[in-house]
C-alpha positions as protocol buffer text, in pm:
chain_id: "A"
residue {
  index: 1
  type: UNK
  ca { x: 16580 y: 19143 z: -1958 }
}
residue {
  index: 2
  type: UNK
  ca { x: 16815 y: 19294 z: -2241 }
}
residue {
  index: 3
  type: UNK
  ca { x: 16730 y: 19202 z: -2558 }
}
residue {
  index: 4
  type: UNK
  ca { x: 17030 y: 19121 z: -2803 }
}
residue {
  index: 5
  type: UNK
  ca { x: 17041 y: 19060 z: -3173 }
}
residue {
  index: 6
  type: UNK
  ca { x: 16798 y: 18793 z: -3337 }
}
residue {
  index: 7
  type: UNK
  ca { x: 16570 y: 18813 z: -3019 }
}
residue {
  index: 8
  type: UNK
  ca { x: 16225 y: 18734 z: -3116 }
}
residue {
  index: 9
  type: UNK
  ca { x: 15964 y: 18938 z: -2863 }
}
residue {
  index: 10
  type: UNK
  ca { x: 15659 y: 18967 z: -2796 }
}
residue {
  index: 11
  type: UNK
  ca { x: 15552 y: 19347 z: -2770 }
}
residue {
  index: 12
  type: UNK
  ca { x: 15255 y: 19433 z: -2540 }
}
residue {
  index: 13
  type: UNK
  ca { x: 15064 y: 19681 z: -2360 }
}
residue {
  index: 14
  type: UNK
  ca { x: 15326 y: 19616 z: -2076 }
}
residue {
  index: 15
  type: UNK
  ca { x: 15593 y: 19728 z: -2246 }
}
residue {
  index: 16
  type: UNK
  ca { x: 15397 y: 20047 z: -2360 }
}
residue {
  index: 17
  type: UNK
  ca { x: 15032 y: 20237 z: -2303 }
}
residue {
  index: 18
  type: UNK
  ca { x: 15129 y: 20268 z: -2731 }
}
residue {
  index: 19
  type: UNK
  ca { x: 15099 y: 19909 z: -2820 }
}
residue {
  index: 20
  type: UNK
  ca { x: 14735 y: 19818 z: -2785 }
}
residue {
  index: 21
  type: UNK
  ca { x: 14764 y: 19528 z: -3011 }
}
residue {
  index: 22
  type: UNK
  ca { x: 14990 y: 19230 z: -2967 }
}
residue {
  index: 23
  type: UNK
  ca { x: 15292 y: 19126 z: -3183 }
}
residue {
  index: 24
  type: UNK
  ca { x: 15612 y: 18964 z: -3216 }
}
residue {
  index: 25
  type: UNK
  ca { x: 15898 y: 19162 z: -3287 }
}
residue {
  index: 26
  type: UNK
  ca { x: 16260 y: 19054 z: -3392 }
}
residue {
  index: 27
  type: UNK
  ca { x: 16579 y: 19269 z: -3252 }
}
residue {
  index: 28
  type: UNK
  ca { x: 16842 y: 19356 z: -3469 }
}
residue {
  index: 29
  type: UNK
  ca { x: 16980 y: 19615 z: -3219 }
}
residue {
  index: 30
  type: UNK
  ca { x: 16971 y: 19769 z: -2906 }
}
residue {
  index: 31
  type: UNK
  ca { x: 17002 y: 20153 z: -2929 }
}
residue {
  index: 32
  type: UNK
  ca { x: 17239 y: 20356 z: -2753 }
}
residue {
  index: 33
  type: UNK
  ca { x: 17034 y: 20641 z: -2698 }
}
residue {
  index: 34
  type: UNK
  ca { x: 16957 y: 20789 z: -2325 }
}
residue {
  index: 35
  type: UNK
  ca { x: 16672 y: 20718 z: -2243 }
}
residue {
  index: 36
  type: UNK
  ca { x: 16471 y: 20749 z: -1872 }
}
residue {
  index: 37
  type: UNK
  ca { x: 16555 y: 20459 z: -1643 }
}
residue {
  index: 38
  type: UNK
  ca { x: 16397 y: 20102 z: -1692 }
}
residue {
  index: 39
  type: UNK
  ca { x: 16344 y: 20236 z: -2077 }
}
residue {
  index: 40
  type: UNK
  ca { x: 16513 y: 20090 z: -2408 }
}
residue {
  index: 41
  type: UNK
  ca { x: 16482 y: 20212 z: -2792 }
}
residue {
  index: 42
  type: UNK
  ca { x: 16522 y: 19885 z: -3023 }
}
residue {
  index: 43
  type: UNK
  ca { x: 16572 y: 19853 z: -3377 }
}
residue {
  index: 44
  type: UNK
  ca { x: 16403 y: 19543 z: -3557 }
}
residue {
  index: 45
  type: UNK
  ca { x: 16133 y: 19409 z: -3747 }
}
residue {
  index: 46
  type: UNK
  ca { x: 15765 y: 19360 z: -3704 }
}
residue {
  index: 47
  type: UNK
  ca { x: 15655 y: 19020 z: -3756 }
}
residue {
  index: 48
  type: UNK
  ca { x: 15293 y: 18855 z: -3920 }
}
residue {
  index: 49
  type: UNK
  ca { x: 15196 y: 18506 z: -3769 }
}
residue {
  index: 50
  type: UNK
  ca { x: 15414 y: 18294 z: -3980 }
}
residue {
  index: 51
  type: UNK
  ca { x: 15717 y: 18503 z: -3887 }
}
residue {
  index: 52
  type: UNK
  ca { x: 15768 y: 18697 z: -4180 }
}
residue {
  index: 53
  type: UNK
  ca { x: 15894 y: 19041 z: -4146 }
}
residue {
  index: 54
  type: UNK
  ca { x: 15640 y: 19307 z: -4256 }
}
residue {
  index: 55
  type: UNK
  ca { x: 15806 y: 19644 z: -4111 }
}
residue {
  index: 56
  type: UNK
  ca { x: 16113 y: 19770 z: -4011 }
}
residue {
  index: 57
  type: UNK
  ca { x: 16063 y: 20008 z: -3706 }
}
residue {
  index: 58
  type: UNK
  ca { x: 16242 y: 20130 z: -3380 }
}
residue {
  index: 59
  type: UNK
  ca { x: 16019 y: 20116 z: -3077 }
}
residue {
  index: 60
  type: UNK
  ca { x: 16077 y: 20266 z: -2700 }
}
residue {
  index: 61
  type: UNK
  ca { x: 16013 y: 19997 z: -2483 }
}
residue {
  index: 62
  type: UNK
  ca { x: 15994 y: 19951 z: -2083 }
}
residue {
  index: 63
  type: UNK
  ca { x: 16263 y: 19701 z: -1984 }
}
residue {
  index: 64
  type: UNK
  ca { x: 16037 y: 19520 z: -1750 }
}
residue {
  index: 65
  type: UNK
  ca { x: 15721 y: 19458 z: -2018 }
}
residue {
  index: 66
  type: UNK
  ca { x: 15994 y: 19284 z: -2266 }
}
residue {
  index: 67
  type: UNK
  ca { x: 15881 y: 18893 z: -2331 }
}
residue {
  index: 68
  type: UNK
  ca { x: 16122 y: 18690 z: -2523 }
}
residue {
  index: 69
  type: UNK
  ca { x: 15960 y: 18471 z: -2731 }
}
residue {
  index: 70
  type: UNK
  ca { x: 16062 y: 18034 z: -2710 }
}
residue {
  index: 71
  type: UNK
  ca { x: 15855 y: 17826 z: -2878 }
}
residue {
  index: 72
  type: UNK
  ca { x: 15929 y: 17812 z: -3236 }
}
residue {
  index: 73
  type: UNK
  ca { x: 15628 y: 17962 z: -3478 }
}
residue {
  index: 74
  type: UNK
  ca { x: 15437 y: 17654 z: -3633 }
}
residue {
  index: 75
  type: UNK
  ca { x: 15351 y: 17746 z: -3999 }
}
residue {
  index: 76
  type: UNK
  ca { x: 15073 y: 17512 z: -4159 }
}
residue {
  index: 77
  type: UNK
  ca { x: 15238 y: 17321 z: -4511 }
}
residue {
  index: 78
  type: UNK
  ca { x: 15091 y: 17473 z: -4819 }
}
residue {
  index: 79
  type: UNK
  ca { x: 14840 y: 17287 z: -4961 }
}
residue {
  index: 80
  type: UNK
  ca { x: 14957 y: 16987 z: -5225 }
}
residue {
  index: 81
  type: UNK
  ca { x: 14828 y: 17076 z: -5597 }
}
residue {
  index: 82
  type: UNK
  ca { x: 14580 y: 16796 z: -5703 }
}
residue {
  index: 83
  type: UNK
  ca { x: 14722 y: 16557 z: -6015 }
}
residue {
  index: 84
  type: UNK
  ca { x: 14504 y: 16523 z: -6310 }
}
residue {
  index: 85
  type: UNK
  ca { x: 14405 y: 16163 z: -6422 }
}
């Protein structure tokens, strides 16, 4: 899989020994650079749960460990303020 612009992915320990926690990442590019085979460098954002970017970063990446992420992120309504009687 290559990624393209406004991918949203999910970033494991398959794509990298470096990741030991899961998250969702969206692409903004893919970079250029040389890299060894079956390898990418990708420019984007690091996502929290409701899909809100927290940090811009560029990550090396195995091809083969990329996930692209579907299912639209469900974010809970805020909470309705009580009215005073």
């Amino acid at each position: 899989m290559t990624p393209r612009a406004g991918d949203v992915l999910r970033i494991t320990r398959a794509c990298s020994v470096q990741f030991l926690r899961p998250f969702r990442f969206r692409v903004i590019r893919v970079l250029d650079w040389h890299t060894y085979h079956g390898w990418l460098w990708i420019d984007g954002y690091q996502l929290n749960s409701a899909g809100d970017a927290t940090a811009r970063r560029s990550i090396f990446v195995m091809r083969g460990g990329l996930v692209k992420v579907t299912a639209p992120v469900i974010v809970q309504p805020a909470a309705r303020p009580r009215r005073s009687r």
